[in-house]
C-alpha positions as CSV (number, residue, x, y, z in Angstrom):
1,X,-59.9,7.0,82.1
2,X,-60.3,10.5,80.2
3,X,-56.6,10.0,78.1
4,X,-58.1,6.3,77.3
5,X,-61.4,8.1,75.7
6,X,-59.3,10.9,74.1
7,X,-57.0,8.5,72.3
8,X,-59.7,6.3,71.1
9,X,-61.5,9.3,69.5
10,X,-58.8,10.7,68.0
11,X,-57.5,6.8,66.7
12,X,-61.7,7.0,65.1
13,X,-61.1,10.7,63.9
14,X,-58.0,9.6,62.3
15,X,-59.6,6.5,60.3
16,X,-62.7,8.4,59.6
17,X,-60.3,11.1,57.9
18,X,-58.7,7.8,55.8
19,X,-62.0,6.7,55.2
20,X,-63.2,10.1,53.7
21,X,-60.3,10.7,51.5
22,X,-60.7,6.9,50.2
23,X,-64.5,7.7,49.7
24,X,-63.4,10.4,46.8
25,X,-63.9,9.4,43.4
26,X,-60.9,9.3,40.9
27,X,-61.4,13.0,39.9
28,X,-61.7,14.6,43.5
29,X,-59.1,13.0,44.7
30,X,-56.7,13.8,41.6
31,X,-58.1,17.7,42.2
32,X,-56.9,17.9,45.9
33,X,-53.9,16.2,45.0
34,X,-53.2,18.8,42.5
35,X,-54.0,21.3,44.3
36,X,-51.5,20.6,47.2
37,X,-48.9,20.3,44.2
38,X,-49.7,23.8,42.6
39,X,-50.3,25.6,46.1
40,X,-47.1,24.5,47.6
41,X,-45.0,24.8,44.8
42,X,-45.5,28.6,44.1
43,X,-45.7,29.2,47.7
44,X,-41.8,27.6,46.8
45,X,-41.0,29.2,44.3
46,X,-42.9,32.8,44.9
47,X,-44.5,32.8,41.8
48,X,-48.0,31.9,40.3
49,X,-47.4,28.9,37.9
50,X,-48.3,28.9,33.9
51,X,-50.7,26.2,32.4
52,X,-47.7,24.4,31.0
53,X,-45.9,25.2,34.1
54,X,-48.8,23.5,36.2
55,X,-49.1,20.3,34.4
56,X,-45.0,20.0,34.7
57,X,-45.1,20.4,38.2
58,X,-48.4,18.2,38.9
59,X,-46.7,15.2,36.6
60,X,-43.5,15.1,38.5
61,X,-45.0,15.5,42.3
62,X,-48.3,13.5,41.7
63,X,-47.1,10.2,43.1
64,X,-44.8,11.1,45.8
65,X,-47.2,13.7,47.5
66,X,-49.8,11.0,47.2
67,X,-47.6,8.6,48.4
68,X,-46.7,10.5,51.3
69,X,-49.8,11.0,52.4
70,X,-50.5,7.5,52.6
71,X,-47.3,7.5,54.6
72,X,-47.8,9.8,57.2
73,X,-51.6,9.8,57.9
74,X,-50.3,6.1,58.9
75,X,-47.6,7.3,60.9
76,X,-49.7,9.1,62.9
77,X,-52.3,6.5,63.5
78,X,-49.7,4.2,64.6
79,X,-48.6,6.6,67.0
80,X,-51.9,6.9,68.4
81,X,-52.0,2.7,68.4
82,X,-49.5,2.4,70.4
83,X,-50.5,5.0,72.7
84,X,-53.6,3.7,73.1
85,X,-52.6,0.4,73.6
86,X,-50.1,1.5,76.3
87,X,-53.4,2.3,78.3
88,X,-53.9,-1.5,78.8
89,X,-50.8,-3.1,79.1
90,X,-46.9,-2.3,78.9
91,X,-45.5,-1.1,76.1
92,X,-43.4,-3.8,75.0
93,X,-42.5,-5.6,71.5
94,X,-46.3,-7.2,71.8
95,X,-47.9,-4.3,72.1
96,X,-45.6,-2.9,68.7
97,X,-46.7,-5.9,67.0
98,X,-50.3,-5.4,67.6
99,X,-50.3,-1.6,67.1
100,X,-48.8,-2.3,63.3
101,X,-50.9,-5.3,62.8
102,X,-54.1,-3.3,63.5
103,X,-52.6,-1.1,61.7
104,X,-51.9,-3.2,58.7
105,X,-55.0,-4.7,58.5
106,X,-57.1,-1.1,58.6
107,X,-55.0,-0.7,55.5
108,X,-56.3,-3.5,53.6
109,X,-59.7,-2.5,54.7
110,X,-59.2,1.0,52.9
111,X,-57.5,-0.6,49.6
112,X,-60.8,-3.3,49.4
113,X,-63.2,0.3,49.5
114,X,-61.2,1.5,47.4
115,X,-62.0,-0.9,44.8
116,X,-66.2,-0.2,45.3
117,X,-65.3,3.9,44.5
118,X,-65.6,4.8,40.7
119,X,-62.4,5.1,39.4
120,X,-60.5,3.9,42.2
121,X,-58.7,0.7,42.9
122,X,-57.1,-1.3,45.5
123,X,-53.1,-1.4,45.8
124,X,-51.0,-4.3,47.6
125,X,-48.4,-1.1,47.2
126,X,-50.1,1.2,49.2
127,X,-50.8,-1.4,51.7
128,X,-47.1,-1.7,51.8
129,X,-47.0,1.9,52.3
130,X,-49.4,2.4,54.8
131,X,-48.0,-0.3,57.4
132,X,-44.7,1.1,56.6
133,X,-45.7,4.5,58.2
134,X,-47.3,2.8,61.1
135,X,-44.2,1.3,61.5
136,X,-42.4,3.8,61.6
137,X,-45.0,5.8,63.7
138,X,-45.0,3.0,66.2
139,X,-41.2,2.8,66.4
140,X,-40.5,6.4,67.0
141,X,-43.3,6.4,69.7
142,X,-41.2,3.4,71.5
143,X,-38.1,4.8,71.6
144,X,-39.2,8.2,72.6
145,X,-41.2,6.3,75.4
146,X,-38.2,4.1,76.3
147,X,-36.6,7.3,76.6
148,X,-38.3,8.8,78.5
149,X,-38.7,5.6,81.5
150,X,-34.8,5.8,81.5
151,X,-35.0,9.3,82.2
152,X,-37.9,9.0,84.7
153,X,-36.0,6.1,86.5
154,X,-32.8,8.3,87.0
155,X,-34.8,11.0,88.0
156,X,-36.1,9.5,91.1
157,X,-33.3,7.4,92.1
């Protein structure tokens, strides 16, 4: 009962933390975009960075770090998905399908806010994005659980 509880809150906890960064306005969320850019490319390089040096590095990275954000805050809810699901029934190629459409469809729900925050918008590619890492969440998750039965199963034979 208590792991069924604990997932659930942290699956909440996780779309409350999408739902938060998706409430920022265009220029918040460019700022702590840029700021992960700057921070982790001098802790990279070992140096501070120049004004002409910060915009160079903040035009290149801006999209993938965004990008993988999207991607792995994703990931990790569909890990949680699946886990949580796993609570009710077997973990089989049902339960993946309804982990990533959930999933999925929490991700069009946080493109359509998007497009009712000033200066945001709404992306079918980030959509894309955003089951993708669920995807991907979901099927690490069932291999490492089919795994893991295997390795059960020959344990105790």
């Amino acid at each position: 009962m208590y792991k069924k509880v604990i997932k659930f809150i942290l699956i909440i906890l996780v779309m409350l933390t999408i739902f938060l960064f998706s409430s920022d306005n265009a220029d918040c969320s460019a700022k702590k975009s840029d700021t992960v850019i700057i921070k982790a490319t001098q802790v990279f390089l070992g140096k501070r960075l120049s004004s002409k040096e910060y915009q160079k590095y903040i035009d290149r990275f801006v999209v993938p770090v965004r990008k993988s954000a999207h991607f792995f805050i994703y990931f990790v809810l569909g890990i949680l998905m699946i886990s949580f699901i796993g609570e009710f029934r077997s973990i089989d190629y049902i339960s993946l399908l309804l982990s990533i459409g959930i999933c999925f469809l929490y991700a069009c729900s946080d493109e359509v806010h998007q497009l009712f925050i000033p200066g945001r918008s709404g992306e079918v590619r980030d959509i894309f994005i955003d089951t993708f890492g669920s995807l991907f969440g979901v099927i690490i998750y069932f291999i490492c659980y089919t795994k893991y039965r295997k390795f059960k199963e020959k344990k105790y034979e």
